[in-house]
C-alpha positions, 0 to 999 in steps of 0.5 A, spaced: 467 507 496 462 501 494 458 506 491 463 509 486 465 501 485 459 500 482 457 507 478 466 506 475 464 499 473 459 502 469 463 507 466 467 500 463 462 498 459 458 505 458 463 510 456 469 508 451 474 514 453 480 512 455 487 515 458 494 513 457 490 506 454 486 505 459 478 507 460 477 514 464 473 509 469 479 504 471 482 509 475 476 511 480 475 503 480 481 502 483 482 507 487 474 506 490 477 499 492 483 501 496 480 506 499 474 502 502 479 497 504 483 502 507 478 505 511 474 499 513 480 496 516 481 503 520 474 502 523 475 496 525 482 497 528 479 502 532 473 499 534 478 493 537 481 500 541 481 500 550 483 507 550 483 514 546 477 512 543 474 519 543 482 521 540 483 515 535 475 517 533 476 523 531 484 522 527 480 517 523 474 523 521 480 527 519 483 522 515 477 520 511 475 528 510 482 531 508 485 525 505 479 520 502 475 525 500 479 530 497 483 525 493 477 519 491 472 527 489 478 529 484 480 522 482 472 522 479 472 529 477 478 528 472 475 521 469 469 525 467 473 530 464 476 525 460 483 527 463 489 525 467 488 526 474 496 525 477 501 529 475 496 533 470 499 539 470 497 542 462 492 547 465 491 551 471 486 547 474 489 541 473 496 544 477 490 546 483 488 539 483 494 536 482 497 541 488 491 539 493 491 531 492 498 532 494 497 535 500 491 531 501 497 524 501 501 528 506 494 529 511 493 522 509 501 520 512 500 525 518 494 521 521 496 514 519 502 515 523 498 519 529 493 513 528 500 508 528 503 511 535 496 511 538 494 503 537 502 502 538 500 503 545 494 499 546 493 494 552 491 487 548 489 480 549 492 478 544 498 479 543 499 477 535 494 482 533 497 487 537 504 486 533 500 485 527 496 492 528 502 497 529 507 494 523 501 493 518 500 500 519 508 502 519 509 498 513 503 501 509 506 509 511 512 506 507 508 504 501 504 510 501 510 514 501 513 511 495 507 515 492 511 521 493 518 518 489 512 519 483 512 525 483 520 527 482 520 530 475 523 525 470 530 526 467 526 529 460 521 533 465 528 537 469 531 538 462 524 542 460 524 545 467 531 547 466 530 550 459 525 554 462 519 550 458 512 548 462 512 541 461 504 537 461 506 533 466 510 532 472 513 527 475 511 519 473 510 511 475 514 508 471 522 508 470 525 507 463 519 508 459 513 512 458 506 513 462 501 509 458 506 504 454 505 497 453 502 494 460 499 488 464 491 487 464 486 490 470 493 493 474 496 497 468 503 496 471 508 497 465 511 491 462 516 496 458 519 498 464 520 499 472 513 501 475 514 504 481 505 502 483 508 495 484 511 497 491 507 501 493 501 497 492 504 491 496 507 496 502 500 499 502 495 493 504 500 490 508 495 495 513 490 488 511 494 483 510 498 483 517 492 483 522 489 478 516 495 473 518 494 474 525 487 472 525 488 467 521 493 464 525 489 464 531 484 461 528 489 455 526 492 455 533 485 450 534 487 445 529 495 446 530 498 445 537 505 448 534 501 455 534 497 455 540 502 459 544 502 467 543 509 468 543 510 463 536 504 466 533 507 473 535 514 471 533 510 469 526 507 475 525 513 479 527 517 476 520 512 476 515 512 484 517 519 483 516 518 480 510 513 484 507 517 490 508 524 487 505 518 484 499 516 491 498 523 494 498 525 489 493 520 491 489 521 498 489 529 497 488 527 493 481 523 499 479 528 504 480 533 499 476 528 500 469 525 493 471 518 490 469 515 486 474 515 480 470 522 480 468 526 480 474 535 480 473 538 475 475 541 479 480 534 481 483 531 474 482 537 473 487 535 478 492 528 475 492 531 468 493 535 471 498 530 474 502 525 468 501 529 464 504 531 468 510 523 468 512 524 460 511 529 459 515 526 465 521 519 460 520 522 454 521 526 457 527 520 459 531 517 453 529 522 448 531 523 452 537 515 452 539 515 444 537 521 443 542 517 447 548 510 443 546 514 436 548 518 439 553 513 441 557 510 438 563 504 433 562 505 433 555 
């Protein structure tokens, strides 16, 4: 994936092909990126493991053979051609491909969810981390399925399906404009309409973010006495992955609804303050809690 970032980004500035607007390379790029992310963090969440490791070993080969490989290799064979790669259905071979990276997600789901149940039941000394673990992955399964809500034929596509035509494309990221309209820079989220990517972009990495936080409040338990014991910084760990989830949620309601990222409703904008402030308030809770415990404890 480091390799492929690096011939991608060459792409950029060597080859002025686009797609949809954007350089034919952009796509690999991104994709090179997460994918890397994805399975570093899965080998390094398996090597953390006490038991299975023969058994978790094996689902992550699955993982990177029939899911990374498949996806990332078709991905990079379209960009060369100079065509899309998702929801590509114009020819023959691009419906083949479009068909394999399909079935390549589904493996993809299947051996994360196999891989989540695994680590859910791991014996660990850090009690954060063993939370973090289990619902970064979960979470991330939630975003990773908003993938499939793209490939749902659009109400213009049903209508040429229904008509007995054969539509180019099947299936789209964006709501209540057209793939390729106006977008924002590097992430190509549309800023015409709802873009379906926001949710699953944020739902995905919580496989990064959550074991992130959880080593980042151990490492702040040094310095704040507030966080030292494991049960507030497991308690800590459990509402940022609720609040990753509802956050992941909101956004994929807001695409649903038409809405671009940066032009929220009021409505929205008020099921975010609602949902920030309900993290808030749990923190605090947990926070207050654990400073009441500190200074009600002995030799304190």
């Amino acid at each position: 994936m480091a390799l492929l970032a690096v011939v991608a980004t060459g792409g950029l500035f060597l080859d002025g092909r686009t797609v949809l607007g954007e350089g034919v390379w952009l796509k690999p790029l991104k994709f090179a990126v997460s994918f890397g992310l994805y399975t570093i963090t899965l080998a390094w969440m398996i090597g953390r493991t006490e038991r299975w490791q023969r058994t978790l070993h094996r689902l992550g080969t699955v993982t990177v053979v029939l899911f990374i490989a498949p996806e990332i290799s078709i991905i990079t064979f379209q960009a060369a051609r100079g065509v899309r790669s998702h929801f590509n259905v114009s020819s023959t071979l691009n419906d083949v491909l479009v068909k394999a990276m399909g079935g390549a997600a589904y493996v993809g789901w299947a051996m994360t969810l196999l891989l989540g149940v695994f680590l859910v039941w791991q014996r660990k000394v850090d009690r954060p981390l063993a939370w973090a673990i289990p619902i970064g992955l979960f979470v991330s399964l939630a975003g990773m399925s908003i993938g499939y809500v793209m490939t749902t034929p659009t109400a213009a596509q049903q209508r040429a399906l229904d008509a007995g035509e054969n539509p180019p494309t099947l299936g789209a990221h964006s709501v209540g404009a057209l793939d390729g309209g106006s977008a924002m820079p590097l992430t190509s989220w549309s800023t015409g309409g709802g873009d379906l990517r926001v949710a699953h972009f944020v739902g995905l990495h919580a496989l990064q973010l959550l074991p992130l936080a959880a080593v980042g409040l151990g490492m702040l338990a040094g310095r704040l006495s507030l966080l030292r014991g494991e049960g507030t910084r497991t308690a800590l760990i459990v509402i940022g992955g609720a609040g990753h989830a509802g956050l992941t949620a909101l956004l994929l309601w807001q695409a649903e609804r038409g809405q671009p990222l940066l032009e929220p409703d009021r409505l929205t904008l008020t099921a975010a303050a609602g949902l920030a402030g309900a993290v808030a308030v749990a923190v605090a809770v947990v926070l207050a809690t654990a400073s009441r415990d500190r200074h009600g404890s002995p030799g304190d």
